[in-house]
C-alpha positions as a Python dict, from the first residue, in 0.01 Angstrom:
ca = {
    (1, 'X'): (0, 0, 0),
    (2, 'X'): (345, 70, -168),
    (3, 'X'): (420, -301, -226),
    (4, 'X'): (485, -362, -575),
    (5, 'X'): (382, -723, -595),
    (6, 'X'): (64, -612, -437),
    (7, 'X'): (-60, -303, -592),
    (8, 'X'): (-182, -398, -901),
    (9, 'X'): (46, -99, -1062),
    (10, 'X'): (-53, 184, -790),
    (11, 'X'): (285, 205, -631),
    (12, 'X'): (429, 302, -961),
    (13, 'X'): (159, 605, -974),
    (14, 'X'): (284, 665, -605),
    (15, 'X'): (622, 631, -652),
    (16, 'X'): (621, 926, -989),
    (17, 'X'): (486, 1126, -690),
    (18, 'X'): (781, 1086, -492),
    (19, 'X'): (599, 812, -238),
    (20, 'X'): (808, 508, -159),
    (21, 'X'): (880, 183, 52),
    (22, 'X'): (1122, 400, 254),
    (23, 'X'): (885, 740, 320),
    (24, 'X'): (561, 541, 332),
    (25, 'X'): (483, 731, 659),
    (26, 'X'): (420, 1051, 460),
    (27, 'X'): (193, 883, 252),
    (28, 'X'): (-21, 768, 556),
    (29, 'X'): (-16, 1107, 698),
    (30, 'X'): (-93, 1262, 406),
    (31, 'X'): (-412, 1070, 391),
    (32, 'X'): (-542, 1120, 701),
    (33, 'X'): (-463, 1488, 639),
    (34, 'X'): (-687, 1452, 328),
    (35, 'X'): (-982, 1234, 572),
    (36, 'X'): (-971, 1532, 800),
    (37, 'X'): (-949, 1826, 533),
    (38, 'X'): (-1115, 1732, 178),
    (39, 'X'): (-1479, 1615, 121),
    (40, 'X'): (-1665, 1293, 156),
    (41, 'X'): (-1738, 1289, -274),
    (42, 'X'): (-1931, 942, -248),
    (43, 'X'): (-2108, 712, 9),
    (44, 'X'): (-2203, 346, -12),
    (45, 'X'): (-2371, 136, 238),
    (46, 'X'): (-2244, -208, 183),
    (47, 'X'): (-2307, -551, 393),
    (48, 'X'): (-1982, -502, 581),
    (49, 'X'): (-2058, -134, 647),
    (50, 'X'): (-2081, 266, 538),
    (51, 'X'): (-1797, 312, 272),
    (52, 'X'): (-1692, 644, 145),
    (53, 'X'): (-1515, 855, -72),
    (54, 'X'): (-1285, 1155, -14),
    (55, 'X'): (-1078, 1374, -269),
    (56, 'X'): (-868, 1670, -288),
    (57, 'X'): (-552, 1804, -361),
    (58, 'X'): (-241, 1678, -104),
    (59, 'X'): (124, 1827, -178),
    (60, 'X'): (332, 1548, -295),
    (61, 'X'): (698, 1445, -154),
    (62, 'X'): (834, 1543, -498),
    (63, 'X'): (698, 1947, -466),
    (64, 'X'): (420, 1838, -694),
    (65, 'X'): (1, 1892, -616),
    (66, 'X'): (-211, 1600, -707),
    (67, 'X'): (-533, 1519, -670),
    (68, 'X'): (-575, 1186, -459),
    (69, 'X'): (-904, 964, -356),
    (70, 'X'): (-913, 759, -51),
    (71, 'X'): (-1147, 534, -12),
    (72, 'X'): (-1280, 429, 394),
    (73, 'X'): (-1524, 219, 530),
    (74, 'X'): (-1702, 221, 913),
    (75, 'X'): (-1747, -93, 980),
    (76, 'X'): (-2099, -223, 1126),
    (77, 'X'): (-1980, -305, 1451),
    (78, 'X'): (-1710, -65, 1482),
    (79, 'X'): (-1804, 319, 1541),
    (80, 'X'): (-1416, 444, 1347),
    (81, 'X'): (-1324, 469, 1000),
    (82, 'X'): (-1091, 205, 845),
    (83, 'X'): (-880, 328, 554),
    (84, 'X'): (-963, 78, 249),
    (85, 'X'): (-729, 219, -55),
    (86, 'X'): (-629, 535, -218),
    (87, 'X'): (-531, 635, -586),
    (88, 'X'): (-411, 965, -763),
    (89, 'X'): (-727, 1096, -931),
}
């Protein structure tokens, strides 16, 4: 998620926020803190499976609140959420 080449510019939105290559682990922690805590804000039912929304506010690395969405999707054949992506709001 945090690779540069990849991101199409969303690692330099993470990285204001204090996220990085080297702490990329708090990053995936905080978003499962936010799956488990904030709101489903949008569902979808797509051919590969149920895909969903969820927002709210996460404490950033850097002291800072923000407002992030992650996006997940449960798979047809698969009974667990799978994250997808996740962007500062």
């Amino acid at each position: 998620m945090l690779d540069e080449e990849n991101s199409k510019g969303k690692s330099a939105s993470f990285n204001l926020f204090g996220y990085s290559k080297d702490n990329f682990e708090d990053l995936a922690i905080d978003l499962i803190k936010l799956a488990s805590l904030g709101q489903v804000s949008e569902t979808e039912q797509t051919k590969f499976g149920l895909k969903f929304m969820i927002s709210g506010n996460i404490i950033a690395p850097n002291g800072r609140s923000i407002v992030l969405t992650s996006v997940w999707i449960i798979k047809n054949s698969e009974d667990f959420p799978r994250f997808v992506t996740a962007y500062p709001a």
